[in-house]
N, C-alpha and C positions, 0 to 999 in steps of 0.2 A: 199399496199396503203401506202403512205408516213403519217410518225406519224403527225398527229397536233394534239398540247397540249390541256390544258384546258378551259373548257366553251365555247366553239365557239361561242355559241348562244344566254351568257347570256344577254348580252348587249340589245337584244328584249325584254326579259321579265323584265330587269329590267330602261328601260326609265323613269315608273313613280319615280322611287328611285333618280335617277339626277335631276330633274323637282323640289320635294315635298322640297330641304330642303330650308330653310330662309335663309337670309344674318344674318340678327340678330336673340339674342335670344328671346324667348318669355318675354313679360311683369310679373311680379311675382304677383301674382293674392294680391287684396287689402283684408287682415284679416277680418273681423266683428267683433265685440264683441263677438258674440255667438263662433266661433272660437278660439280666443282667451282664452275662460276660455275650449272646449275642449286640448288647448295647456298647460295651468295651469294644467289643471287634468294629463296631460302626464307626465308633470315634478313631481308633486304630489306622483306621482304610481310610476316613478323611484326612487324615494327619501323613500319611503315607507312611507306618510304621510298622513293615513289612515282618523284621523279626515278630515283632509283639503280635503280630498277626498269626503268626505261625506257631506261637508259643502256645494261644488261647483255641487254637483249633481244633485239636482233641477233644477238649470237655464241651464243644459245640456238637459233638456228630448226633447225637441222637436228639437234638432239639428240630423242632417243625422247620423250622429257619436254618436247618441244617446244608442247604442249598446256597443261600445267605454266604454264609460264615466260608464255604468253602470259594464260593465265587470271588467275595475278598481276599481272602488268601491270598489265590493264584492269580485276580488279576493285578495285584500291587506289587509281582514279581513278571507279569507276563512277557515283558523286555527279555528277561535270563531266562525263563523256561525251554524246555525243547518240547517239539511238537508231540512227544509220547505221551508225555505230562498232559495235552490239553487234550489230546487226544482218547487220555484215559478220563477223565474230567466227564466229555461230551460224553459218555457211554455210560459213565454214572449218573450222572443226572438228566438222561437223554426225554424228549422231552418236556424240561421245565424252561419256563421263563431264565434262569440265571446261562442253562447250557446255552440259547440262542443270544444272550445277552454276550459272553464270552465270547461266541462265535463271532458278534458283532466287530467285540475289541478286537481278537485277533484276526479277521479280514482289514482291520483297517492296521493294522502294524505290518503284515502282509504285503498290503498295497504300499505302506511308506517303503518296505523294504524290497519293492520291485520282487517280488516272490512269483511269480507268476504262475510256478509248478506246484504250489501247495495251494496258493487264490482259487486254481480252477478244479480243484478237485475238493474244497470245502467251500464253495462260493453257492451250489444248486442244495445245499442245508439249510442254507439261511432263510428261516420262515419270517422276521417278521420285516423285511425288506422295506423296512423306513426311514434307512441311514442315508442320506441322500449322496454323501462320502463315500461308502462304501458301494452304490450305486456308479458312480464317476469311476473307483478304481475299477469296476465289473467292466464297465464301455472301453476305459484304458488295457483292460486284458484282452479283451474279443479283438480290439482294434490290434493289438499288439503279435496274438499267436495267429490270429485267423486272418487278418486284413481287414474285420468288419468294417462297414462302413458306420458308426454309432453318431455321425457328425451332428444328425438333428436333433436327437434327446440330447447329445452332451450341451449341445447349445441351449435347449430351453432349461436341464437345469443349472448350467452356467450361470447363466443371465438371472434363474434366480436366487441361485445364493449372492446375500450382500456382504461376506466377507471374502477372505482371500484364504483357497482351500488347497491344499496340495493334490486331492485326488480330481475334482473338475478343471484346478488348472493341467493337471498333465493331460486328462483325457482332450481338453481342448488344444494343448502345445501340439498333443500328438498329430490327431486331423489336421490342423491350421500347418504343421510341418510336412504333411499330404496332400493340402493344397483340397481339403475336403471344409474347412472353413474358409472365412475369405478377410483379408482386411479391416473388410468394413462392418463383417461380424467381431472383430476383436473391440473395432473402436465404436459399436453400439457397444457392449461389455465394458468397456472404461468409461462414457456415460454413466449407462446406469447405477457402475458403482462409487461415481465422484456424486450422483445426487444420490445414495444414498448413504452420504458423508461415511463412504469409507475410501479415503484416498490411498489409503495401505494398497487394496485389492486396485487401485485403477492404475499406480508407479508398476502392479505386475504386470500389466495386461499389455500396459506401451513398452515395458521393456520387450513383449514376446514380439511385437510387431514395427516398434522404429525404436531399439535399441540407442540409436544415435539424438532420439528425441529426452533423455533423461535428465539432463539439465534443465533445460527447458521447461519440461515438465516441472521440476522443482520450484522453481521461478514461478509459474502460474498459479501453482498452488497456492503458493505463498503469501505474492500479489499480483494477483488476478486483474487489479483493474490497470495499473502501473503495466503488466504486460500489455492489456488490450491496449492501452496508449504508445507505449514506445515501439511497436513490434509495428514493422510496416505490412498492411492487408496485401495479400498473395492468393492468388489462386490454385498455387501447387496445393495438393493434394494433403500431407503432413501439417502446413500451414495453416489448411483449412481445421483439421482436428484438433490442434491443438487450441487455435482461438475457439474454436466451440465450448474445450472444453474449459477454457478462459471465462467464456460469458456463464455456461453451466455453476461453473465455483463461482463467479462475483454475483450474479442472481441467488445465491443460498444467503448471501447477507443484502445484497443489497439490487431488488431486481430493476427498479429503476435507473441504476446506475449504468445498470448491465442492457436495459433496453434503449438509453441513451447511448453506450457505445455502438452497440450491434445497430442500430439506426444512420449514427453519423458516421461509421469508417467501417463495416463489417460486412452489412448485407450485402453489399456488393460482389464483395470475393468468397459469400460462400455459396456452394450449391442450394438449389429450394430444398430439398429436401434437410440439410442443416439449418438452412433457415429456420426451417418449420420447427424443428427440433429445440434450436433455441427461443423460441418464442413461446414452444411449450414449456420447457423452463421456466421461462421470466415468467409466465402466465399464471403456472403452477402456486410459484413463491408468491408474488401478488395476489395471490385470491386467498392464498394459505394465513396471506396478512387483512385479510378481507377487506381489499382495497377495490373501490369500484373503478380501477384504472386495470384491474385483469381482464376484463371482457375485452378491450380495445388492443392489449398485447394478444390474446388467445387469436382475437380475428386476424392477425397480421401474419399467420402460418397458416400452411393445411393442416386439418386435422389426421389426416392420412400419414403426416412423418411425427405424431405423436404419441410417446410411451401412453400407455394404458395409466400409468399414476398420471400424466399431463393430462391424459381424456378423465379422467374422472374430477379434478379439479378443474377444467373448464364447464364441466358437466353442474359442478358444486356453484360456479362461479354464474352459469347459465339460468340455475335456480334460483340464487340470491335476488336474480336480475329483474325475474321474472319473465325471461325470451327464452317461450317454449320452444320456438322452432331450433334454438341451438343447441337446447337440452337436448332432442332427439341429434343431432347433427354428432354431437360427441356422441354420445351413448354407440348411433351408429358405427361409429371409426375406431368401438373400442374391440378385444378379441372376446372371442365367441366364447369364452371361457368366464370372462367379467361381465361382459355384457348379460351375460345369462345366473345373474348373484340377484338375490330380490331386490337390495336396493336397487338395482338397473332398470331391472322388470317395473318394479314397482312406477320409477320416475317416468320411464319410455313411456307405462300403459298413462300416466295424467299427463304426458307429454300430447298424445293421441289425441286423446281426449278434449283437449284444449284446441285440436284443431276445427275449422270453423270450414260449415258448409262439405263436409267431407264423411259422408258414412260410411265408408270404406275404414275410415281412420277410426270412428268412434267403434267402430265391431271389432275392430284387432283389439285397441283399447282394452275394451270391455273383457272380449276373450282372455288378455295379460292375467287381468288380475282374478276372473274366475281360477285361471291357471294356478295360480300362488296362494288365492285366501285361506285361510284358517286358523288355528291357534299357535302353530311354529314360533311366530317372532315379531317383531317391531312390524314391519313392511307388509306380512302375511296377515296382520290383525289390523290393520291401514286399507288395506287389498279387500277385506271382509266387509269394512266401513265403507269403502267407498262405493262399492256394490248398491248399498241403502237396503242390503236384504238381511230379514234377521239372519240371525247365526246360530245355526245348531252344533252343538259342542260335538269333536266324535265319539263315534259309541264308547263304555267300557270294553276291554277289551273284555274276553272271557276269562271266569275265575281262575286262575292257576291249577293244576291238580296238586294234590300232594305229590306224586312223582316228578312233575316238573319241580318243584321247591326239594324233593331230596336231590336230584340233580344238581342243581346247584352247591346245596351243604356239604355235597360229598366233592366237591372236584377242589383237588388238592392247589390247584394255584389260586382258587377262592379263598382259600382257608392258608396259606400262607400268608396272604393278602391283609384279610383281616387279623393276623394274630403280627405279623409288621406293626401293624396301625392301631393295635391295639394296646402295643410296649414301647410303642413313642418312635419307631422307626415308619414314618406315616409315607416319608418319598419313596421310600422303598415300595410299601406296601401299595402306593398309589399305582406305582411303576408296574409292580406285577400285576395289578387287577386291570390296568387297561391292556398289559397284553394278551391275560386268558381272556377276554371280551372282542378286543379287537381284532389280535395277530395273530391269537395261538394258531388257528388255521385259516387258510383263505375267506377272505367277507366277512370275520369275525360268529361271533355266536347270531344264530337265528331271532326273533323278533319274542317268541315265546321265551328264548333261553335267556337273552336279554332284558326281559320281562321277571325272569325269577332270580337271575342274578340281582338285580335293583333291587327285588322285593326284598335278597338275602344283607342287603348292604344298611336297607330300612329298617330291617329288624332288629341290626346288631348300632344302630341309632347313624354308621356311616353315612351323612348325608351328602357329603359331595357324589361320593359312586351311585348311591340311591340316583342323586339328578342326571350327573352324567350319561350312565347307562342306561335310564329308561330314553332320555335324549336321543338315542343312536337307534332307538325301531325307527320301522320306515313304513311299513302300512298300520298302525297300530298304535295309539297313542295314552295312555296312561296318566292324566293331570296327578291324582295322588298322590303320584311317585316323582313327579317334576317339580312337582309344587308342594311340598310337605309343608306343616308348621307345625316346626319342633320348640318349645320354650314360649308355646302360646296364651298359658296365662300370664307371664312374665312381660308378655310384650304384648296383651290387649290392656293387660292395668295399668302399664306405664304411660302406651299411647294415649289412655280414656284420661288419664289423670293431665298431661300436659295438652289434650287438646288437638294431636297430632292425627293422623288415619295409619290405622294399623298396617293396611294392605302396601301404603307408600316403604314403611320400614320391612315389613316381610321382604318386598320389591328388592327394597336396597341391601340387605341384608344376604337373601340371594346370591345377587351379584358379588359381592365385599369378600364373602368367606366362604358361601354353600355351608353355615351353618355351624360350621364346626369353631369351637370355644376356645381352643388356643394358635390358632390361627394366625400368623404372623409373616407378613409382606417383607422384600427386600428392602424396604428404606424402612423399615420400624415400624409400624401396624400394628394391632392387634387387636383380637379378640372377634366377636359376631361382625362387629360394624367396624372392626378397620380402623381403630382411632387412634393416632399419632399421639404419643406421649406430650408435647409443647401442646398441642391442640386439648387433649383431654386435662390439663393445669388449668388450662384457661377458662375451660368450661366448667370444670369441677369447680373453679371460684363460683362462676355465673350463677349457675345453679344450688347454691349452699352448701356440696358435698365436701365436707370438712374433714381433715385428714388423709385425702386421699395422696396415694403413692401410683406412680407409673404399672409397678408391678399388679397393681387393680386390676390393670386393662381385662386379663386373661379370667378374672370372676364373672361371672356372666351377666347377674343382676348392675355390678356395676358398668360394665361395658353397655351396657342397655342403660341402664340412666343416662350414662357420658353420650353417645351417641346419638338419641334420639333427643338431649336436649340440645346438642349443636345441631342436629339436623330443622328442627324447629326453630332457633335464632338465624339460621340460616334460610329457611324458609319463611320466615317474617319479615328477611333483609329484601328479600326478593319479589314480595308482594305474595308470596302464596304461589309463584309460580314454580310447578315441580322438574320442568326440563333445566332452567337455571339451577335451582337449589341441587339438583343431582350432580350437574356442572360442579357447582361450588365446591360441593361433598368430596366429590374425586380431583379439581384441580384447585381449587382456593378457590374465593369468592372474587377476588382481585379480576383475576381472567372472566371468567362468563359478564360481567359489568363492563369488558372494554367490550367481548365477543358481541354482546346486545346491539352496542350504536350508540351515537351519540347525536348530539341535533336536532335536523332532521330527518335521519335515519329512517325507511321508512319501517313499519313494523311488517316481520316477516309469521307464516303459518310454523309453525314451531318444527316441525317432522322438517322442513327447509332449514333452520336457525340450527337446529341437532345437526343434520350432515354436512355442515360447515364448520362445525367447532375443525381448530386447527388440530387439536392432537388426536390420534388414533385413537388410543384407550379413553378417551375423554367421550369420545364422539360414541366407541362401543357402549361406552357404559353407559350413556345417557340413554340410549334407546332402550338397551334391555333392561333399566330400571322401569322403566315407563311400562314397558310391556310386561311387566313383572306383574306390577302395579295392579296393571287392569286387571289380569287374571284375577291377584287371590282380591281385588275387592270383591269381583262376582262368588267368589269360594267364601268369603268372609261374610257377605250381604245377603247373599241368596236373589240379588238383583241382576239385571241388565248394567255395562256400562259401554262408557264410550274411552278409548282412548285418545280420539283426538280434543273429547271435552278436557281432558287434561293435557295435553301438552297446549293448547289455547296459541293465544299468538305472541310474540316477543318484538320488543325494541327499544327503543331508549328509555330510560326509566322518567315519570314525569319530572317537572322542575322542582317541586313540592316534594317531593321524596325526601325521604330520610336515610341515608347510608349508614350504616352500623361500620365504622373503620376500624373499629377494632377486632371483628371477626378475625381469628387466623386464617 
């Protein structure tokens, strides 16, 4: 059967999605008084203005956010409270998002205060058991009253928080003082936390276990490569960790420098299994810098004494190379926890695949990606394509009844939720709607109720909770609701008029904000598409838009001008290619141009060129813009597509190009 692409069919299930959005946007609901001194109190609690808190709290009791207002109160006093107070607190509001929120703060002030006789008798309340802090002190109590042994949870999530925490370290002091950790579990823990540049958390972890190494320590920090040279190689035990974690810090800036030490004076004196260690290191950084000298440091360890971030960038590094055999080799060596994430699956089944004269290998293969395909994500609509079978979209779910959508309307941390985010207190109101969805009881809400909650968050035009929460069913999937297009003649006239594809800006748009119109990032962002005030000056020149001020951003017509005209100068720099220009969008254009190659570079399958970008967030967003992408052009077309017709292939740009250097 001849392959057609993706979604054939979404275009049915998602009609109401074209239909529902406005031309304009919604009117901004009128303040009250009583609203307003709820927004006083917000600023109050941020500012830690305890009196003024106390002052404004009376004329808050009978407002909807009256849970709110009292949770401020009392946690910006919660240090001087005594336990009657919080205790009367949890029985007033018992039940709501703010009681267990409370609950939260005071187990973890609790745990600082070594309380252990109030910890264990409010610790089996705590429904939404996400604190991973509060978590550490629970293992530090069990361990403390009872003897528990808690050594293997505290360890794995030890090892994953990457800063320096008072409750995982004591739960782990305390085992490691029991002699129920060992050593060489502290000094995997100061590893992981010197690469994941928090040397704060790795000065705690040697002081718990070579005290007498602290200087030392200081010194290698500092300079790392000046240690590896003056420090004479030793096989003592101490000597050994320390130069590791010597080569560990001078591989984060400099890993050749660091696989030229460990080569000439180091491998010697350390165990293989440090070896290994550091080699995954140096390999790590090396591929991180896409340098085709990581595969030749990867091979010079086992993969067996490498972190799971080591295996995944030799993995990355494997790909660039095109040596599928070592693709599988890491994938294999990594924990069954990662190894079982789509991109893994996804890599391993074309890893299979690729192997030659072996049907055994092409059936597992094949099997992987039946496992994963469908419309979930990047890797899952990759998984569908590579099958070559058409793709039927999954069913609509069934209508909602009216009783399921009263359900929803009525349940009062819904409607707290939406009336937060309604008066401009949006983190609040984000906070509590994920935890009546997620936390309020065990597994969160059911697939139906999660189904009408989204519907409830769609109605009232919330579109991050609309995506989010339909996101989270598990048999049952909903395009409508994940996929909305809200502001869609706004953004089919803009795209048709410059020439652009609407479903790329839906894509990216998505991603940026989930929609929402005043919308504003830690570094300065705003609006639908995210655009940086310096970047949207420059483009407002480009494009003619005269007069424009930064404060523009948060208009929505003009955030959609500014936006989709840099994304289109940036998608013209690039040749049309949309894995780059998404690059561009979220890191500068600077970066994806070195990321490409240069030379002869050879040019790599894009879904490859994507999970090597070096940055995290860079690499996330390029995928699920793509995957965005594909969807609503099928919602938008009423066609079949492909997603890998668009990510296409990348590499050096030709010699004839033209670089636009003045892009921001």
């Amino acid at each position: 059967m001849q392959f057609r692409t993706i979604l054939t069919l979404i275009v049915f299930t998602s009609a109401a999605a074209l239909a529902a959005s406005a031309a304009q946007p919604p009117a901004q609901p009128k303040l009250q008084d009583a609203d307003k001194v709820l927004l006083d109190m917000a600023e109050a609690f941020k500012k830690g203005q305890s009196k003024r808190l106390t002052e404004l709290l009376p004329t808050a009791r009978r407002h909807t956010l009256a849970p709110w207002a009292a949770y401020w109160e009392l946690k910006a006093r919660l240090d001087t409270a005594n336990a009657d107070e919080v205790q009367a607190f949890f029985k007033r509001f018992a039940g709501t998002y703010q009681e267990d929120r409370l609950r939260n703060d005071w187990l973890l002030l609790l745990g600082q205060r070594r309380d252990w006789s109030q910890f264990v008798t409010e610790a089996p309340h705590y429904r939404m058991q996400d604190d991973r802090e509060v978590r550490c002190y629970t293992l530090a109590m069990e361990h403390t009253l009872a003897g528990v042994d808690m050594s293997q949870e505290t360890k794995d999530l030890w090892f994953k928080q990457k800063n320096a925490s008072d409750g995982c370290t004591l739960a782990a002091q305390m085992h490691f003082d029991h002699q129920l950790l060992t050593p060489a579990d502290l000094w995997r823990k100061a590893r992981l936390s010197l690469e994941a540049r928090q040397p704060r958390a790795t000065q705690q972890v040697v002081a718990m276990v070579a005290p007498q190494a602290s200087s030392a320590l200081g010194t290698l920090l500092a300079k790392p490569a000046h240690y590896l040279k003056v420090t004479t190689p030793s096989s003592q035990p101490l000597a050994q960790e320390l130069a590791l974690l010597a080569l560990v810090r001078l591989a984060d800036s400099a890993p050749d420098a660091a696989a030229q030490s460990l080569k000439t004076r180091w491998a010697a004196a350390l165990a293989p299994d440090q070896r290994g260690w550091a080699w995954g290191a140096i390999g790590k950084q090396s591929a991180m810098q896409l340098s085709p000298d990581a595969m030749g440091y990867f091979a010079q360890g086992s993969a067996k004494d490498m972190s799971d971030e080591h295996l995944t960038w030799y993995a990355r590094a494997a790909l660039r190379a095109g040596v599928w055999p070592r693709v599988l080799s890491a994938i294999a060596a990594m924990s069954p926890a990662v190894a079982a994430e789509p991109t893994w699956v996804y890599w391993r089944a074309r890893g299979l695949l690729n192997v030659k004269n072996n049907p055994a290998a092409l059936q597992e293969g094949q099997a992987l990606l039946q496992s994963m395909a469908g419309v979930r994500g990047f890797y899952e609509l990759l998984a569908q394509e590579e099958l070559g079978l058409p793709i039927t979209p999954p069913p609509s779910p069934e209508a909602l009844t009216e009783s399921e959508k009263e359900a929803a309307r009525s349940n009062p941390g819904l409607q707290r939720a939406l009336t937060a985010i309604a008066i401009g207190l949006r983190a609040e109101g984000v906070r509590e709607w994920n935890y009546q969805t997620n936390l309020h009881r065990p597994g969160g809400l059911s697939d139906r109720e999660l189904l009408a909650a989204a519907d409830l968050a769609c109605q009232h035009e919330v579109w991050d909770r609309c995506i989010n929460t339909s996101e989270r069913t598990k048999s049952v999937i909903d395009l409508t609701q994940r996929f909305p297009m809200p502001h869609k003649q706004a953004v089919l006239a803009r795209t048709q008029a410059i020439g652009l594809d609407p479903a790329y800006v839906y894509g990216l748009i998505r991603q940026e904000s989930r929609f929402i119109t005043d919308a504003r990032s830690g570094v300065g962002a705003s609006g639908l598409m995210q655009v940086m005030p310096a970047t949207a000056r420059w483009t407002a020149k480009k494009i003619g838009l005269t007069g424009f001020t930064p404060q523009q951003l948060n208009d929505r017509d003009t955030n959609i001008a500014i936006g989709t005209g840099y994304l289109k100068l940036v998608l013209d720099d690039f040749a049309g290619s949309m894995p780059m220009a998404a690059a561009a969008y979220n890191a500068g254009p600077g970066r994806p141009r070195k990321w490409r190659g240069q030379g002869d570079t050879p040019s790599l399958e894009a879904a490859i060129w994507a999970e090597n970008v070096p940055f995290n967030e860079t690499r996330d967003y390029v995928k699920k813009v793509l995957a965005n992408t594909t969807i609503y052009a099928a919602m938008i077309s009423g066609q079949t597509q492909s997603l890998k017709a668009r990510l296409g292939q990348i590499g050096p740009a030709h010699a004839s190009a033209q670089v636009n250097r003045e892009l921001p």
